[in-house]
N, CA, C and O of each residue as an XYZ file, in Angstrom:
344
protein
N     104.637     -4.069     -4.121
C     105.701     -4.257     -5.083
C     105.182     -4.864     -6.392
O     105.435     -4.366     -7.489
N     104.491     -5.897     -6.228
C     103.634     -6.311     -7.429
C     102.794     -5.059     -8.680
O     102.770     -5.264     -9.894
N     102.410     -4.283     -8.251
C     102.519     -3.336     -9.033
C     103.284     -3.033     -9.927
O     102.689     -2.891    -10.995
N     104.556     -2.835     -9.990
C     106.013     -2.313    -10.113
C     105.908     -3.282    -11.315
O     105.503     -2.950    -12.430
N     106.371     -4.675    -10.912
C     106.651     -5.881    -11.521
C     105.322     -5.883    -12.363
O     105.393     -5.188    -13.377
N     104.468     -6.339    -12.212
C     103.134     -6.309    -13.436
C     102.997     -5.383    -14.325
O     102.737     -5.679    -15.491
N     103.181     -3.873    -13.842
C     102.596     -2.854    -14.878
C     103.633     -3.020    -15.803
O     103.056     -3.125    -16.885
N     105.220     -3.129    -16.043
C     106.194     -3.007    -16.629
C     105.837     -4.822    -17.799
O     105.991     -5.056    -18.998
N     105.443     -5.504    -16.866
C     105.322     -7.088    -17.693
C     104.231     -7.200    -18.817
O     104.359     -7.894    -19.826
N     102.799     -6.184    -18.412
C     101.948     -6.094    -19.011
C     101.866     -4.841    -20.140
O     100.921     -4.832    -20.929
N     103.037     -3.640    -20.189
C     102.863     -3.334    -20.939
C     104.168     -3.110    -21.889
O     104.344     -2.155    -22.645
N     105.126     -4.322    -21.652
C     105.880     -5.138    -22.421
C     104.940     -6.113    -23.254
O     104.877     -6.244    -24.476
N     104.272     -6.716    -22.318
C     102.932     -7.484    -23.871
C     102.301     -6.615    -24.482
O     101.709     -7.191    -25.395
N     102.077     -5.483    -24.499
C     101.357     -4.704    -25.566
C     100.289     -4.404    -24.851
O      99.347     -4.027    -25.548
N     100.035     -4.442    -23.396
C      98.898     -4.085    -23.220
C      98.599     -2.035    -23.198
O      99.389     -1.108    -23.375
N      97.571     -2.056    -22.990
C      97.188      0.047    -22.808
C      97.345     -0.397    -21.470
O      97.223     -1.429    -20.811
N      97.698      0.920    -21.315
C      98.019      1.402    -19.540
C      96.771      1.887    -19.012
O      96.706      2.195    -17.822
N      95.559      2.008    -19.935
C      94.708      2.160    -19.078
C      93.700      0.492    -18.535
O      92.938      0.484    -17.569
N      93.937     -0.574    -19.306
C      93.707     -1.416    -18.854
C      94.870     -2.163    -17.834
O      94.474     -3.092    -17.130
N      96.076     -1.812    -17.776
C      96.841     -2.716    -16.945
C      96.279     -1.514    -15.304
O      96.169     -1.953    -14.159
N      96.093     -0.420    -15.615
C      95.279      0.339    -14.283
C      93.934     -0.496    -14.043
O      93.619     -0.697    -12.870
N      93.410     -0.818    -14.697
C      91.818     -1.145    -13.859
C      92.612     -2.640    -13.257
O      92.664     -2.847    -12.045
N      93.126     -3.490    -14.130
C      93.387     -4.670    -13.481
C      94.503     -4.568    -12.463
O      94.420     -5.190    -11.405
N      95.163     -4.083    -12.644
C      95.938     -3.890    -11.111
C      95.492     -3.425     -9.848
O      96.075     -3.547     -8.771
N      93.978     -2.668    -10.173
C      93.178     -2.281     -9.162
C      92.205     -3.897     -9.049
O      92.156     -4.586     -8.030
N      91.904     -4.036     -9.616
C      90.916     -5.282     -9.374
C      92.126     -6.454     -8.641
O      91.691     -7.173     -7.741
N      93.313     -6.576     -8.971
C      94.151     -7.682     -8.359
C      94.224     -6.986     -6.892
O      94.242     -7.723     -5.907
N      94.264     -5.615     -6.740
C      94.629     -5.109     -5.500
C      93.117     -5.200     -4.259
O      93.204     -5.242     -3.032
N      92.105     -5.207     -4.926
C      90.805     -5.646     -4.366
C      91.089     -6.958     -3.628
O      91.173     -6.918     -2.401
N      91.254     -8.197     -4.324
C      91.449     -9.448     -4.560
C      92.184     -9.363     -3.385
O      91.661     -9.784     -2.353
N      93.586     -8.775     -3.349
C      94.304     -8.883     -2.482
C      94.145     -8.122     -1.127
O      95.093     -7.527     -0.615
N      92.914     -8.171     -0.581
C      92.669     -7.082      0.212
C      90.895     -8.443      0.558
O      89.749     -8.110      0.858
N      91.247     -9.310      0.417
C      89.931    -10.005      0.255
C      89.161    -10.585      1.432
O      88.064    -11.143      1.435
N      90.253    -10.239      2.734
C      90.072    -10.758      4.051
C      89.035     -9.579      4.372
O      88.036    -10.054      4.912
N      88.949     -7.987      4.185
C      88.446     -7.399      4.434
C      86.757     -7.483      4.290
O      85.907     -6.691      4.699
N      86.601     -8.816      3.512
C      84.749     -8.785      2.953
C      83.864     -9.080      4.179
O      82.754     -8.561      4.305
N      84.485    -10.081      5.236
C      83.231     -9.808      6.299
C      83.857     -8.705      7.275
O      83.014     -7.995      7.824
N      85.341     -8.415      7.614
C      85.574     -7.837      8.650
C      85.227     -6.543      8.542
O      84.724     -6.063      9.558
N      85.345     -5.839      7.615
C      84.783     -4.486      7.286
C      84.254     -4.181      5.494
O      84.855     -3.493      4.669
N      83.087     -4.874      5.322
C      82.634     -4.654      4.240
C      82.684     -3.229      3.589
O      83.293     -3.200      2.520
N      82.121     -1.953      4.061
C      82.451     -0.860      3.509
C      83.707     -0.730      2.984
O      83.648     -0.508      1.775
N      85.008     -0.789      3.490
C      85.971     -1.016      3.511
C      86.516     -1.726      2.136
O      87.359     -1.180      1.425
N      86.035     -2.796      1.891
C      86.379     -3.971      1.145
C      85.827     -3.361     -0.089
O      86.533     -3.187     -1.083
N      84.418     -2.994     -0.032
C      83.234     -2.848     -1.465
C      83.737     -0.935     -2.123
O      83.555     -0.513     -3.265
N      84.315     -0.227     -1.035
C      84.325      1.084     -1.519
C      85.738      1.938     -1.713
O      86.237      2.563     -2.649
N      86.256      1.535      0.126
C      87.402      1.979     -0.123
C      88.801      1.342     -0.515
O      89.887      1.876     -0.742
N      88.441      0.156     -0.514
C      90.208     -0.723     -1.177
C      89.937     -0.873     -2.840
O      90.901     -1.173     -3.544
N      88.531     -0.647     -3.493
C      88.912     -0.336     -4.975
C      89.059      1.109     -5.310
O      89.574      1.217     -6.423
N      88.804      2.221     -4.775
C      89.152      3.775     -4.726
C      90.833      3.802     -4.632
O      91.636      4.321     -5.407
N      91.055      3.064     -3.418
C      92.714      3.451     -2.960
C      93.388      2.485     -4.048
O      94.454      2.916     -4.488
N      92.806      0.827     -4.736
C      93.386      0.809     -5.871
C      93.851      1.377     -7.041
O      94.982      1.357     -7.524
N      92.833      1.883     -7.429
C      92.381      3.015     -8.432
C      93.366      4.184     -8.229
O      93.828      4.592     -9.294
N      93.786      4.798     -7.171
C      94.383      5.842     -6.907
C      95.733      5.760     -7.027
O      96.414      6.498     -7.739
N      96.361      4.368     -5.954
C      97.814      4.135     -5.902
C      98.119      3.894     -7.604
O      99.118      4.235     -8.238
N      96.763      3.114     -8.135
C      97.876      2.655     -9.320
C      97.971      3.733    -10.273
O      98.796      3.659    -11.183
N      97.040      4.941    -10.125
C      97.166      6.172    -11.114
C      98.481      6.939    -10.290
O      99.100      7.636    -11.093
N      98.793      6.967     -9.550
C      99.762      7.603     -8.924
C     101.319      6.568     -9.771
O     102.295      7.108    -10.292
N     101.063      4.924     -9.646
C     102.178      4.631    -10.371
C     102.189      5.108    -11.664
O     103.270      5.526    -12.077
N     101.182      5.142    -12.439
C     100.944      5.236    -14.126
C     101.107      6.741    -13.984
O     101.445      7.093    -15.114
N     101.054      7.741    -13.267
C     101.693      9.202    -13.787
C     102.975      9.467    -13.541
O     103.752      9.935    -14.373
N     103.231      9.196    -12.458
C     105.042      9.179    -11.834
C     105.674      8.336    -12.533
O     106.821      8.649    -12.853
N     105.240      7.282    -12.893
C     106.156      6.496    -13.153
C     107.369      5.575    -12.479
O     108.230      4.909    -13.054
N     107.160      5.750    -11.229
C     107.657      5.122     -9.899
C     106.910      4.632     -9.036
O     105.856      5.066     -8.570
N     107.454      3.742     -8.832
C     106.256      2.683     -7.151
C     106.037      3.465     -6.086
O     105.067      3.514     -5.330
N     107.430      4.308     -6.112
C     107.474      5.142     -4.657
C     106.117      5.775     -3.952
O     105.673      5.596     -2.818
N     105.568      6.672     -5.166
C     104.965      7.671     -4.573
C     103.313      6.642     -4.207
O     102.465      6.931     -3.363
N     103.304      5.455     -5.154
C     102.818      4.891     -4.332
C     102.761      3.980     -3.358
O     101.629      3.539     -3.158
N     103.511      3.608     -2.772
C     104.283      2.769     -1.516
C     103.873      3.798     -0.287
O     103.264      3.453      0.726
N     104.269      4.943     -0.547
C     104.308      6.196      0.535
C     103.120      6.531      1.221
O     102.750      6.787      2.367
N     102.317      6.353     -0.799
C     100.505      7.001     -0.133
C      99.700      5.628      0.146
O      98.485      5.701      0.329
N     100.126      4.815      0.169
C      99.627      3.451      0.632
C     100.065      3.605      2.249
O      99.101      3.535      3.011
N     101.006      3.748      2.706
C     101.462      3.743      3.951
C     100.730      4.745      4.691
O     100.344      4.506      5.835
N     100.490      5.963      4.061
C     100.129      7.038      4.479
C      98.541      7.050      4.900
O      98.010      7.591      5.870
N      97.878      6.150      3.681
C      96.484      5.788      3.828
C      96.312      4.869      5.129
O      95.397      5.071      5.928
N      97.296      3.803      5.292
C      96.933      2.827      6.334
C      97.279      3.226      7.447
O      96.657      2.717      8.379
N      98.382      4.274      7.815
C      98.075      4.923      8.950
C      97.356      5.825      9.162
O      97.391      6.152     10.349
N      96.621      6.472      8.492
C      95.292      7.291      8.960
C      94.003      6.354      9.133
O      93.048      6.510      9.894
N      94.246      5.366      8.234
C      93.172      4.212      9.102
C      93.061      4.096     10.032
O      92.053      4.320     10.702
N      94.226      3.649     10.412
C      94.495      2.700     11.649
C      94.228      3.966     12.913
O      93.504      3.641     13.853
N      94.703      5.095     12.901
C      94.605      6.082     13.658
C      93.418      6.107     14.066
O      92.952      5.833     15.172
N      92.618      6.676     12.499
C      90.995      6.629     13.050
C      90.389      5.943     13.708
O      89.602      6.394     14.540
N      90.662      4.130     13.442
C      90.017      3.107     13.885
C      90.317      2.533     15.516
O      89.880      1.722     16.332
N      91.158      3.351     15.385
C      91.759      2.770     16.885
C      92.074      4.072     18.172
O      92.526      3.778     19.279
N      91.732      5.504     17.754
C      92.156      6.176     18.926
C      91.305      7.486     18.223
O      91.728      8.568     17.816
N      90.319      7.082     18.249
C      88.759      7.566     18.058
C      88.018      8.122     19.335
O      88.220      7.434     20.335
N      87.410      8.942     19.472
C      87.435      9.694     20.851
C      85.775      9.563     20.746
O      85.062     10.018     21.641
């Protein structure tokens, strides 16, 4: 949800939307920070990619939705993989 709320706050201050994208990806890293010993790959490759992605998905739509959905969508194919792996 923080997404939503920041991108709209930051580019009410005048910021470019292509910097309120990198930093909303870097806050979304941050927030994902438990992942650095439990699964480093994870932490270093794929939670700044899926940052990067959800928040270009908010900055073209223009809605949280479509990224809320592909966030959900990402963490259950994680979780799938990680857990019922043959």
């Amino acid at each position: 949800m923080f997404r939503g709320f920041f991108w709209g706050y930051l580019k009410n201050r005048g910021w470019k939307e292509s910097w309120i994208w990198l930093t909303q990806a870097g806050l979304f890293v941050i927030g994902h920070i438990y992942y650095i010993n439990k699964a480093p790959l994870s932490f270093w490759i794929i939670v700044p990619l899926s940052g990067l992605v959800l928040g270009f998905l908010v900055w073209r739509t223009r809605t949280i939705a479509t990224s809320m959905v592909a966030h959900g969508l990402i963490n259950s194919v994680a979780d799938l993989s990680s857990n019922y792996t043959v």
